[in-house]
C-alpha positions, 0 to 999 in steps of 0.5 A: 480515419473518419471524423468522429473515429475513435483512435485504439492506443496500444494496450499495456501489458497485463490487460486483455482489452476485448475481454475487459472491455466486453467485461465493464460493457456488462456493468457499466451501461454508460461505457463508450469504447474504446478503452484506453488502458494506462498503467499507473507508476508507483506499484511495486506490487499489483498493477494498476492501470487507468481506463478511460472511455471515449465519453471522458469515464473513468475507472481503476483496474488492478491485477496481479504482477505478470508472471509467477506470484508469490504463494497467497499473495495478490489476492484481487477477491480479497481486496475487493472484499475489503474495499466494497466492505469499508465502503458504507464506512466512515473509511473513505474508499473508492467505490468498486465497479466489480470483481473478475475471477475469469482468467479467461476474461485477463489471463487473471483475476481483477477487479475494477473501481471508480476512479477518485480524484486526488494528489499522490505526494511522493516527493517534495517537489510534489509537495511543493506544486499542491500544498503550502504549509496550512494544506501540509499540517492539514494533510498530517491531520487528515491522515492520522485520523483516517487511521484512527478512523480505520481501526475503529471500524466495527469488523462485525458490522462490515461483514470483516468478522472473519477476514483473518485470525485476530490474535497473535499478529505480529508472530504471525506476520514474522512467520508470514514475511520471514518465509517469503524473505527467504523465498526471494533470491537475492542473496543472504542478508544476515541483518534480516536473519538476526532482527528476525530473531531478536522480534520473536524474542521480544513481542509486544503484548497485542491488547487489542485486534482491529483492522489492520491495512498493512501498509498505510502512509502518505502515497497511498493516500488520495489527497482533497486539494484542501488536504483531506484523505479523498481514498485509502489505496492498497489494501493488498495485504490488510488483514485483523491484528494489532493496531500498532503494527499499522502505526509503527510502520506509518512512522517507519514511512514518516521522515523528519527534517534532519533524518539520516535515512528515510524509507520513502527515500525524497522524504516528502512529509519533511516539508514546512507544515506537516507535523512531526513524527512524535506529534503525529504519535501523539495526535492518534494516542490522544484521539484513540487512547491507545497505550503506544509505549512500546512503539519502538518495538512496532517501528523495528518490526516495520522497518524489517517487514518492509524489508521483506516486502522489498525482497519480493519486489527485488525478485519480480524486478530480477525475474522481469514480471514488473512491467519494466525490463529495461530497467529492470536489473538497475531497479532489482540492485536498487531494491537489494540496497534498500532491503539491506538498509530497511533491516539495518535501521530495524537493528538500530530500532531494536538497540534503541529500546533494548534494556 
């Protein structure tokens, strides 16, 4: 190798580097290849992959899972969509560089955004490495606000007017998530079946529709070193409905010190200095003026919905299309476990705010 010569690492698998990089050539002048690709860890859905040039560049990329996908899921034209829309937002997004419906270009669609740097906090010690508990309790904060902030996006003034039906959310979120639970091939869990029922018996008046991300909570956010959300990550499934669905949910991923089970498993946001769960529920009634008196309902219905989604992760893992097949049959049992412990603690939920 010459002095000055670039070195070509592997490519990961689920990207095309000739047709990629020929594809950003085209939209970013400054693009210096080679590319290096780096898949990112922690995407249970889509992929998402680091590309850096050799001029220090750097960009996002994500695409669908390898292999068969689940009907109506994966929607790269959809994210984008989304994304690009809420940028001019008072939302904080990353930028987007572009949206790829060419399956010749990758062997499927994909889009690409700038990167935002940022912490992801997964786990305590995560926590413990970037923030002391001033940065904690600013991180809560920060938080919480964001989601207020995106529920109070104007969806006509975005060009979002016509993302999805606005009315009856949650009956069609049961519908939508209950057939891919039973599209999954994990096996019966009854529990799933009975809280699936026990919802469409007793759905909350929806009052109001907003933008609702789907999946809003600590690690998919991009965290300032002071403790602000730099990005709102994985708007994969977001679509209009009930607000409170999107706060039900982030409880559902908020763990208290002393709690039996958390969905996030390490349960970073126990740490000194982040708030509470019931103060972050009061922090976003007081700043939005939302009624969220019957958010015990909203939390049983995240704790079931993430059981859904879990049950198409567990099947990706099983089928071997998530990137990771030596590990693949231990991570697949893993995921069974916690759909089964998601829809037990969806029961609990529901026996909590029974008559």
């Amino acid at each position: 190798m010459t002095a000055g010569e670039a070195t070509i690492v592997d490519t990961p698998d689920g990207v095309d580097r000739e047709g990629v990089t020929a594809w950003l050539t085209q939209r970013i002048p400054s693009l210096s290849p080679p590319l290096t690709f780096e898949l990112i860890a922690g995407g249970r859905s889509n992929l998402t992959f680091n590309i850096t040039d050799t001029a220090s560049g750097h960009w996002v990329l994500r695409r669908p899972p390898l292999g068969k996908v689940l009907a109506s899921a994966h929607d790269m034209g959809r994210e984008h969509r989304i994304i690009a829309a809420l940028g001019p937002s008072p939302v904080p997004v990353p930028p987007v560089v572009g949206l790829c419906e060419d399956i010749e270009v990758n062997g499927s669609p994909f889009y690409v955004m700038d990167y935002v740097a940022g912490s992801v906090l997964r786990t305590l010690d995560e926590v413990d490495s970037a923030y002391d508990a001033s940065g904690c309790q600013a991180i809560s904060c920060s938080l919480i606000d964001t989601l207020a902030e995106i529920h109070a996006v104007d969806v006509g003034a975005v060009g979002l007017g016509n993302l999805g039906k606005r009315d009856d959310y949650i009956a069609r979120q049961l519908h939508r998530w209950y057939g891919q639970f039973q599209k999954g091939e994990i096996g019966e869990i009854p529990s799933v079946d009975r809280v699936h029922d026990r919802l469409v018996a007793a759905i909350p008046p929806q009052r109001e529709s907003t933008i609702v991300h789907g999946d809003f909570r600590l690690d998919n956010c991009l965290l300032s070193p002071s403790g602000e959300v730099a990005a709102v990550l994985d708007w994969e499934i977001c679509t209009l409905g009930d607000p409170l669905a999107d706060l039900g949910l982030l409880m559902v991923y908020w763990a208290d010190p002393g709690d039996s089970f958390a969905a996030l498993g390490a349960g970073p946001t126990t740490a000194e200095g982040f708030l509470r769960r019931q103060e972050m529920l009061d922090r976003y009634t007081e700043t939005t003026g939302r009624d969220a008196s019957a958010i015990g309902s909203y939390v049983a219905f995240g704790y079931w919905k993430l059981a859904c989604i879990l049950t198409g992760v567990a099947t990706r893992y099983a089928a071997g299309v998530m990137g990771d097949e030596d590990a693949a049959d231990e991570m697949a049992k893993g995921f069974i476990g916690l759909v089964r412990q998601l829809a037990d603690a969806a029961e609990q939920s529901l026996d909590e705010v029974a008559p």
